[in-house]
Residue, then its C-alpha position, 0 to 999 in steps of 0.5 A: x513482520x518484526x519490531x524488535x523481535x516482536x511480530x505485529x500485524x498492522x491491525x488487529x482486534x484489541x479488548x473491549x469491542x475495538x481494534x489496535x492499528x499503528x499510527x503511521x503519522x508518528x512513524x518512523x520517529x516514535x512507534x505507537x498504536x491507536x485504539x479505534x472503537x467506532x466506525x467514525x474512528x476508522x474513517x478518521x484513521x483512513x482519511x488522516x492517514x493514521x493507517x495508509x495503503x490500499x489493502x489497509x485502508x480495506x482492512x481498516x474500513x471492514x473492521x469499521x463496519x464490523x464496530x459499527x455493527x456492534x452499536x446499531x445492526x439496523x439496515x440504516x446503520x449499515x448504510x450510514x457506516x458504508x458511505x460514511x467510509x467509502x468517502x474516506x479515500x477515492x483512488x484506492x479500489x480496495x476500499x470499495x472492495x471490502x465495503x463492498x464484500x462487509x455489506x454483502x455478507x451482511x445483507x438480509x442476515x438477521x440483525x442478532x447475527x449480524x455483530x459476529x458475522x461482521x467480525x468474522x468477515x472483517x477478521x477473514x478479510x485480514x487474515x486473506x490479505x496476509x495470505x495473499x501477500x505471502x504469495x506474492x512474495x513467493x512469486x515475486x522471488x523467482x524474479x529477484x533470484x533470476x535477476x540475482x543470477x545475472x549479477x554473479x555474486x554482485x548485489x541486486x540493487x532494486x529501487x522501490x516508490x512510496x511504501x507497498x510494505x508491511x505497513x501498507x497492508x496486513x502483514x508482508x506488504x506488496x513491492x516489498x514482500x518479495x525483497x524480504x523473501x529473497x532477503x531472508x532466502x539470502x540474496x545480497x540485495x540493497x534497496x534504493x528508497x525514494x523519498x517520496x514527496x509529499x508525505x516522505x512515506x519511503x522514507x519514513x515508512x519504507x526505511x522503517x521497515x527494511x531498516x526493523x528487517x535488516x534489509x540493506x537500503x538507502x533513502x534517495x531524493x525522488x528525483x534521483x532515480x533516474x541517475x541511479x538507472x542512466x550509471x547502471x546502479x538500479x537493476x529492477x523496480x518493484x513498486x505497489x499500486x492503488x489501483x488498476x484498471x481492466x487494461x492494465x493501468x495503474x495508479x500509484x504513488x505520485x511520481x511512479x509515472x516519471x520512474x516507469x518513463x525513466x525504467x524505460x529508457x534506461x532498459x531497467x525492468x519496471x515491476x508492479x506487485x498487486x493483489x487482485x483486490x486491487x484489479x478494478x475491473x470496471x474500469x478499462x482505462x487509467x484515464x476513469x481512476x479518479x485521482x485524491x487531491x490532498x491538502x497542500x499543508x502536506x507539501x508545504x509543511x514537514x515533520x520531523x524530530x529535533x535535537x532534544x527528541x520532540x517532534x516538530x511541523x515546519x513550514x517549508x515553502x515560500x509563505x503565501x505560495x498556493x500548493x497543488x497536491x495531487x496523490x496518486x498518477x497514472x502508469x501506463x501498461x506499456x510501461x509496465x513489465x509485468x503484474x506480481x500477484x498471489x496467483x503468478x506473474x503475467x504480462x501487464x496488460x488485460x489479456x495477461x490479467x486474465x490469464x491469470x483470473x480467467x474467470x474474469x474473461 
Protein backbone atom coordinates (compact mmCIF):
# COMPACT_ATOMS: atom_id res chain seq x y z
CA UNK A 1 0.00 0.00 0.00
CA UNK A 2 0.65 3.76 -0.38
CA UNK A 3 2.07 6.77 2.01
CA UNK A 4 2.08 9.55 -0.13
CA UNK A 5 2.96 7.92 -3.12
CA UNK A 6 5.23 6.09 -1.70
CA UNK A 7 4.85 1.98 -1.22
CA UNK A 8 5.55 0.29 1.88
CA UNK A 9 5.33 -2.97 3.44
CA UNK A 10 4.71 -3.25 7.01
CA UNK A 11 7.98 -4.82 7.73
CA UNK A 12 11.13 -5.37 5.69
CA UNK A 13 14.83 -5.89 5.94
CA UNK A 14 16.93 -2.68 6.78
CA UNK A 15 20.89 -2.51 6.86
CA UNK A 16 23.14 -3.93 9.24
CA UNK A 17 21.34 -7.49 9.91
CA UNK A 18 17.93 -5.91 11.18
CA UNK A 19 14.50 -5.31 10.09
CA UNK A 20 12.34 -1.79 9.79
CA UNK A 21 8.60 -1.97 10.98
CA UNK A 22 6.37 1.15 11.40
CA UNK A 23 5.45 2.07 15.01
CA UNK A 24 1.76 1.65 14.88
CA UNK A 25 1.40 3.44 18.62
CA UNK A 26 2.48 6.93 16.69
CA UNK A 27 0.11 6.45 14.09
CA UNK A 28 -2.20 7.89 12.86
CA UNK A 29 -0.72 11.42 14.35
CA UNK A 30 3.05 10.82 13.31
CA UNK A 31 4.27 8.21 10.80
CA UNK A 32 7.65 6.64 11.99
CA UNK A 33 9.70 3.49 11.66
CA UNK A 34 11.59 1.50 14.20
CA UNK A 35 14.81 -0.57 13.61
CA UNK A 36 14.47 -4.07 15.31
CA UNK A 37 17.89 -5.79 15.46
CA UNK A 38 17.52 -8.72 18.01
CA UNK A 39 15.08 -11.17 18.96
CA UNK A 40 13.98 -9.27 22.38
CA UNK A 41 13.56 -6.11 20.09
CA UNK A 42 10.81 -8.04 18.11
CA UNK A 43 9.28 -9.53 21.08
CA UNK A 44 9.05 -5.68 22.52
CA UNK A 45 7.62 -4.44 19.15
CA UNK A 46 4.62 -7.71 19.59
CA UNK A 47 3.84 -7.07 23.10
CA UNK A 48 3.70 -3.17 23.17
CA UNK A 49 1.78 -3.22 20.29
CA UNK A 50 4.55 -1.27 17.91
CA UNK A 51 3.46 -4.00 15.23
CA UNK A 52 -0.59 -5.28 15.75
CA UNK A 53 -2.46 -7.82 14.00
CA UNK A 54 -2.04 -11.41 13.59
CA UNK A 55 -0.26 -12.02 10.34
CA UNK A 56 2.23 -9.27 11.43
CA UNK A 57 2.86 -10.36 14.87
CA UNK A 58 3.67 -13.64 12.65
CA UNK A 59 5.84 -11.96 10.40
CA UNK A 60 7.37 -10.16 12.91
CA UNK A 61 8.33 -13.18 15.35
CA UNK A 62 10.06 -15.12 12.03
CA UNK A 63 12.43 -12.30 11.31
CA UNK A 64 12.79 -12.41 15.35
CA UNK A 65 14.14 -15.96 15.12
CA UNK A 66 15.99 -15.03 12.01
CA UNK A 67 18.00 -12.08 13.98
CA UNK A 68 18.28 -14.35 16.71
CA UNK A 69 19.96 -16.80 14.70
CA UNK A 70 22.42 -14.41 13.19
CA UNK A 71 23.97 -13.85 17.08
CA UNK A 72 23.75 -17.56 18.31
CA UNK A 73 22.55 -20.48 15.85
CA UNK A 74 23.05 -23.26 18.85
CA UNK A 75 19.73 -25.29 19.51
CA UNK A 76 19.67 -23.32 22.93
CA UNK A 77 19.60 -20.20 21.16
CA UNK A 78 16.73 -21.22 18.94
CA UNK A 79 14.61 -22.26 21.93
CA UNK A 80 15.26 -19.42 23.96
CA UNK A 81 14.12 -17.04 21.07
CA UNK A 82 10.79 -19.52 20.35
CA UNK A 83 9.48 -19.13 23.86
CA UNK A 84 11.00 -15.98 24.25
CA UNK A 85 8.38 -14.73 21.35
CA UNK A 86 5.59 -17.28 21.56
CA UNK A 87 4.79 -15.60 25.08
CA UNK A 88 4.49 -12.36 23.59
CA UNK A 89 0.59 -12.52 22.51
CA UNK A 90 -1.81 -15.93 23.38
CA UNK A 91 -4.85 -15.44 21.15
CA UNK A 92 -3.38 -14.70 17.69
CA UNK A 93 -2.58 -18.27 16.22
CA UNK A 94 -0.49 -16.82 13.66
CA UNK A 95 2.33 -16.46 16.20
CA UNK A 96 2.21 -20.05 16.96
CA UNK A 97 2.27 -20.70 13.44
CA UNK A 98 5.16 -19.06 12.02
CA UNK A 99 7.42 -19.80 15.14
CA UNK A 100 6.34 -23.02 14.47
CA UNK A 101 7.10 -22.90 10.66
CA UNK A 102 10.94 -20.89 11.64
CA UNK A 103 12.24 -23.81 13.99
CA UNK A 104 11.19 -26.51 11.79
CA UNK A 105 13.12 -25.18 9.01
CA UNK A 106 15.64 -24.74 10.95
CA UNK A 107 15.80 -27.98 12.93
CA UNK A 108 18.66 -30.42 12.24
CA UNK A 109 20.45 -27.88 9.69
CA UNK A 110 23.98 -27.44 10.25
CA UNK A 111 24.50 -24.27 12.37
CA UNK A 112 26.68 -22.46 9.45
CA UNK A 113 23.57 -22.77 7.51
CA UNK A 114 21.29 -21.60 9.73
CA UNK A 115 21.57 -17.57 9.56
CA UNK A 116 20.46 -17.80 5.86
CA UNK A 117 17.95 -20.31 6.13
CA UNK A 118 16.19 -18.19 8.61
CA UNK A 119 16.00 -15.35 6.66
CA UNK A 120 14.98 -16.93 3.78
CA UNK A 121 12.27 -18.40 5.73
CA UNK A 122 11.46 -15.15 7.51
CA UNK A 123 11.78 -13.20 4.24
CA UNK A 124 9.02 -16.27 2.43
CA UNK A 125 6.94 -15.83 5.20
CA UNK A 126 6.50 -12.19 4.35
CA UNK A 127 6.32 -12.30 0.93
CA UNK A 128 3.50 -15.48 1.38
CA UNK A 129 1.36 -13.30 3.32
CA UNK A 130 1.15 -10.64 0.63
CA UNK A 131 0.32 -12.93 -1.71
CA UNK A 132 -2.29 -14.19 0.30
CA UNK A 133 -3.90 -11.18 0.98
CA UNK A 134 -4.06 -10.27 -2.56
CA UNK A 135 -6.00 -13.24 -2.91
CA UNK A 136 -8.20 -12.37 -0.60
CA UNK A 137 -8.95 -9.52 -1.92
CA UNK A 138 -9.57 -10.83 -5.21
CA UNK A 139 -12.25 -12.94 -3.73
CA UNK A 140 -13.46 -10.71 -1.54
CA UNK A 141 -14.50 -8.39 -4.65
CA UNK A 142 -17.11 -10.81 -6.16
CA UNK A 143 -18.99 -10.41 -2.88
CA UNK A 144 -18.72 -6.49 -2.83
CA UNK A 145 -19.73 -6.16 -6.67
CA UNK A 146 -22.89 -8.59 -6.25
CA UNK A 147 -23.97 -6.56 -3.29
CA UNK A 148 -22.68 -3.27 -5.42
CA UNK A 149 -25.12 -4.63 -8.07
CA UNK A 150 -28.12 -4.67 -5.60
CA UNK A 151 -27.96 -0.93 -4.84
CA UNK A 152 -28.11 0.20 -8.73
CA UNK A 153 -25.61 2.98 -8.49
CA UNK A 154 -26.05 3.62 -4.92
CA UNK A 155 -22.96 3.68 -2.50
CA UNK A 156 -22.35 0.28 -0.78
CA UNK A 157 -21.82 1.14 2.62
CA UNK A 158 -19.86 -1.45 4.57
CA UNK A 159 -18.86 -1.29 8.00
CA UNK A 160 -15.63 -2.85 9.47
CA UNK A 161 -14.03 -3.73 13.27
CA UNK A 162 -10.75 -3.07 14.73
CA UNK A 163 -8.25 -2.70 11.79
CA UNK A 164 -7.49 -6.10 9.42
CA UNK A 165 -5.67 -3.74 6.97
CA UNK A 166 -2.53 -3.25 5.58
CA UNK A 167 -1.23 -2.44 8.47
CA UNK A 168 -2.31 -5.69 10.44
CA UNK A 169 -0.42 -7.69 7.97
CA UNK A 170 2.36 -7.56 5.24
CA UNK A 171 0.85 -5.67 2.74
CA UNK A 172 -3.08 -5.40 1.46
CA UNK A 173 -4.52 -6.67 4.87
CA UNK A 174 -7.38 -8.89 5.36
CA UNK A 175 -11.40 -7.21 5.80
CA UNK A 176 -9.67 -4.54 3.93
CA UNK A 177 -8.30 -5.96 0.98
CA UNK A 178 -11.33 -6.62 -0.82
CA UNK A 179 -12.64 -2.81 0.12
CA UNK A 180 -9.54 -1.71 -1.80
CA UNK A 181 -9.99 -3.91 -4.66
CA UNK A 182 -13.55 -2.76 -5.38
CA UNK A 183 -12.25 0.79 -4.64
CA UNK A 184 -9.54 0.90 -6.93
CA UNK A 185 -11.90 -1.55 -9.73
CA UNK A 186 -14.25 1.74 -9.19
CA UNK A 187 -17.01 0.72 -7.03
CA UNK A 188 -18.82 3.69 -4.91
CA UNK A 189 -18.06 2.43 -1.54
CA UNK A 190 -18.05 4.37 1.83
CA UNK A 191 -16.85 2.57 4.86
CA UNK A 192 -18.10 2.86 8.44
CA UNK A 193 -15.06 2.47 10.94
CA UNK A 194 -15.41 1.66 14.35
CA UNK A 195 -13.56 3.09 16.77
CA UNK A 196 -12.81 0.40 18.71
CA UNK A 197 -12.06 0.74 22.10
CA UNK A 198 -9.64 0.46 23.81
CA UNK A 199 -7.11 1.11 21.89
CA UNK A 200 -8.93 3.28 18.90
CA UNK A 201 -7.17 0.80 16.39
CA UNK A 202 -10.06 1.97 13.70
CA UNK A 203 -9.70 5.00 14.13
CA UNK A 204 -6.38 5.55 14.37
CA UNK A 205 -5.38 2.77 11.95
CA UNK A 206 -8.11 1.88 9.99
CA UNK A 207 -8.89 5.70 9.05
CA UNK A 208 -5.14 5.99 8.39
CA UNK A 209 -5.26 3.64 6.07
CA UNK A 210 -8.39 4.15 3.87
CA UNK A 211 -7.88 7.95 4.39
CA UNK A 212 -3.77 7.32 2.45
CA UNK A 213 -5.78 5.11 -0.23
CA UNK A 214 -8.51 7.59 -0.71
CA UNK A 215 -11.27 5.29 0.06
CA UNK A 216 -14.30 7.13 1.54
CA UNK A 217 -15.02 6.37 5.09
CA UNK A 218 -16.21 7.82 8.29
CA UNK A 219 -15.18 6.88 12.14
CA UNK A 220 -18.31 5.86 14.34
CA UNK A 221 -18.36 5.20 18.10
CA UNK A 222 -18.59 1.33 18.55
CA UNK A 223 -21.61 1.69 19.91
CA UNK A 224 -23.32 2.96 16.74
CA UNK A 225 -23.35 0.30 14.61
CA UNK A 226 -25.96 -1.25 15.43
CA UNK A 227 -28.37 2.44 14.50
CA UNK A 228 -26.49 2.55 11.31
CA UNK A 229 -27.75 -1.43 10.34
CA UNK A 230 -31.67 -0.87 12.16
CA UNK A 231 -31.99 2.79 9.63
CA UNK A 232 -30.93 0.58 6.76
CA UNK A 233 -27.28 2.68 6.22
CA UNK A 234 -24.78 -0.63 6.52
CA UNK A 235 -25.03 -3.08 4.11
CA UNK A 236 -22.57 -5.84 4.55
CA UNK A 237 -19.52 -6.33 7.47
CA UNK A 238 -16.26 -7.21 6.69
CA UNK A 239 -14.01 -7.63 9.82
CA UNK A 240 -10.87 -9.69 10.44
CA UNK A 241 -9.92 -12.49 12.85
CA UNK A 242 -7.41 -13.57 15.19
CA UNK A 243 -8.15 -16.90 15.25
CA UNK A 244 -10.48 -19.50 14.27
CA UNK A 245 -10.99 -22.79 15.54
CA UNK A 246 -11.95 -26.16 13.61
CA UNK A 247 -15.92 -25.20 13.80
CA UNK A 248 -16.00 -22.31 12.57
CA UNK A 249 -15.29 -19.99 15.70
CA UNK A 250 -13.76 -16.86 15.52
CA UNK A 251 -11.97 -14.45 17.84
CA UNK A 252 -11.52 -11.07 17.00
CA UNK A 253 -11.54 -7.60 18.19
CA UNK A 254 -13.30 -7.13 21.40
CA UNK A 255 -16.79 -6.14 20.39
CA UNK A 256 -17.23 -8.17 17.14
CA UNK A 257 -19.37 -10.51 19.23
CA UNK A 258 -21.91 -7.64 19.76
CA UNK A 259 -21.60 -6.39 15.97
CA UNK A 260 -22.30 -9.89 14.53
CA UNK A 261 -25.51 -10.23 17.13
CA UNK A 262 -26.77 -6.83 15.86
CA UNK A 263 -25.54 -8.17 11.77
CA UNK A 264 -28.09 -10.82 12.67
CA UNK A 265 -30.95 -9.23 13.76
CA UNK A 266 -30.88 -6.55 11.17
CA UNK A 267 -30.47 -9.15 8.17
CA UNK A 268 -27.15 -7.43 7.43
CA UNK A 269 -24.40 -9.76 5.97
CA UNK A 270 -21.71 -10.46 8.42
CA UNK A 271 -18.30 -11.47 6.55
CA UNK A 272 -14.94 -12.43 7.91
CA UNK A 273 -12.05 -12.42 5.50
CA UNK A 274 -8.90 -14.74 7.00
CA UNK A 275 -5.80 -16.52 6.02
CA UNK A 276 -5.53 -19.97 6.56
CA UNK A 277 -2.71 -19.13 8.90
CA UNK A 278 -5.11 -17.91 10.85
CA UNK A 279 -7.36 -21.57 10.99
CA UNK A 280 -6.30 -23.43 14.23
CA UNK A 281 -7.23 -26.29 13.52
CA UNK A 282 -6.47 -27.90 16.98
CA UNK A 283 -9.07 -26.43 18.52
CA UNK A 284 -12.77 -27.35 17.93
CA UNK A 285 -14.58 -24.74 19.70
CA UNK A 286 -14.34 -20.76 20.33
CA UNK A 287 -14.62 -21.61 24.17
CA UNK A 288 -10.55 -23.32 23.95
CA UNK A 289 -9.06 -19.84 22.38
CA UNK A 290 -7.52 -18.23 25.10
CA UNK A 291 -8.24 -14.84 25.62
CA UNK A 292 -5.18 -11.81 26.23
CA UNK A 293 -5.86 -9.66 29.04
CA UNK A 294 -4.58 -6.22 28.35
CA UNK A 295 -3.35 -3.56 30.74
CA UNK A 296 -6.08 -1.46 31.72
CA UNK A 297 -4.04 1.97 31.21
CA UNK A 298 -5.27 1.16 27.66
CA UNK A 299 -8.93 1.90 28.46
CA UNK A 300 -8.39 4.37 31.18
CA UNK A 301 -5.87 6.42 29.45
CA UNK A 302 -5.77 7.99 25.85
CA UNK A 303 -3.27 9.57 23.44
CA UNK A 304 -3.84 12.02 21.36
CA UNK A 305 -2.35 15.32 19.72
CA UNK A 306 -2.63 18.89 21.17
CA UNK A 307 -3.13 22.17 19.47
CA UNK A 308 0.81 23.06 19.13
CA UNK A 309 1.40 19.34 17.45
CA UNK A 310 2.89 17.19 20.48
CA UNK A 311 1.31 14.05 21.54
CA UNK A 312 -0.26 13.82 24.86
CA UNK A 313 -1.52 10.69 27.33
CA UNK A 314 -4.50 11.51 29.49
CA UNK A 315 -6.36 9.79 32.05
CA UNK A 316 -9.98 9.40 31.07
CA UNK A 317 -11.59 7.69 33.89
CA UNK A 318 -12.74 8.18 36.93
CA UNK A 319 -9.46 7.99 39.43
CA UNK A 320 -9.23 5.05 41.62
CA UNK A 321 -11.56 2.98 39.05
CA UNK A 322 -10.07 -0.75 38.47
CA UNK A 323 -10.50 -1.37 34.70
CA UNK A 324 -10.86 -4.90 33.00
CA UNK A 325 -9.76 -5.18 29.45
CA UNK A 326 -10.33 -8.20 27.77
CA UNK A 327 -8.74 -7.89 23.94
CA UNK A 328 -10.09 -10.05 22.01
CA UNK A 329 -14.14 -12.04 22.03
CA UNK A 330 -15.68 -15.00 20.71
CA UNK A 331 -18.06 -14.69 17.40
CA UNK A 332 -19.87 -17.90 16.77
CA UNK A 333 -20.03 -19.45 13.42
CA UNK A 334 -23.85 -19.44 13.24
CA UNK A 335 -23.37 -15.80 13.29
CA UNK A 336 -20.95 -15.90 10.76
CA UNK A 337 -22.00 -15.78 6.98
CA UNK A 338 -19.17 -16.92 5.29
CA UNK A 339 -14.93 -17.12 5.66
CA UNK A 340 -13.15 -14.94 2.75
CA UNK A 341 -9.88 -16.76 2.49
CA UNK A 342 -6.97 -16.99 -0.30
CA UNK A 343 -8.45 -20.29 -1.57
CA UNK A 344 -12.33 -18.92 -2.20
CA UNK A 345 -15.31 -18.11 -0.07
CA UNK A 346 -17.10 -20.82 1.93
CA UNK A 347 -19.97 -21.43 4.47
CA UNK A 348 -18.73 -20.55 8.06
CA UNK A 349 -18.46 -23.62 9.56
CA UNK A 350 -15.84 -26.89 9.79
CA UNK A 351 -17.28 -28.56 7.10
CA UNK A 352 -17.12 -25.52 4.72
CA UNK A 353 -13.55 -24.87 6.07
CA UNK A 354 -12.82 -28.03 4.66
CA UNK A 355 -14.06 -27.81 1.59
CA UNK A 356 -11.76 -25.59 0.78
CA UNK A 357 -8.55 -27.26 2.72
CA UNK A 358 -9.77 -30.58 1.84
CA UNK A 359 -6.52 -31.70 3.12
CA UNK A 360 -7.67 -31.01 6.40
CA UNK A 361 -10.52 -33.62 6.32
Amino acid sequence: MKIDGKHYRTIWPAAGDAVDVIDQTRLPHCFETVTLRTAEDCARAIGEMTVRGAPLIGATAAYGIALAMREDASDEALGRAYDLLLATRPTAVNLHWALKRMRDALRNRPRERRAEIAWQEAAAICDEDAETCRSIGAHGLEILRGAAAKKNGMTLNILTHCNAGWLATVDWGTALAPIYVAHDDGIPLHVWVDETRPRNQGASLTAFELGAHGVPHTIIADNAGGHYMQTGEVDLCVVGTDRVTANGDVANKIGTYLKALAAKDNGVPFYVALPSSTIDWSLNSGREIPIEERPPDELLKMTGRLADGGLATVEIAAPGSAGANPAFDVTPARLVTAFITERGVCEASGEGLRSLFPERR
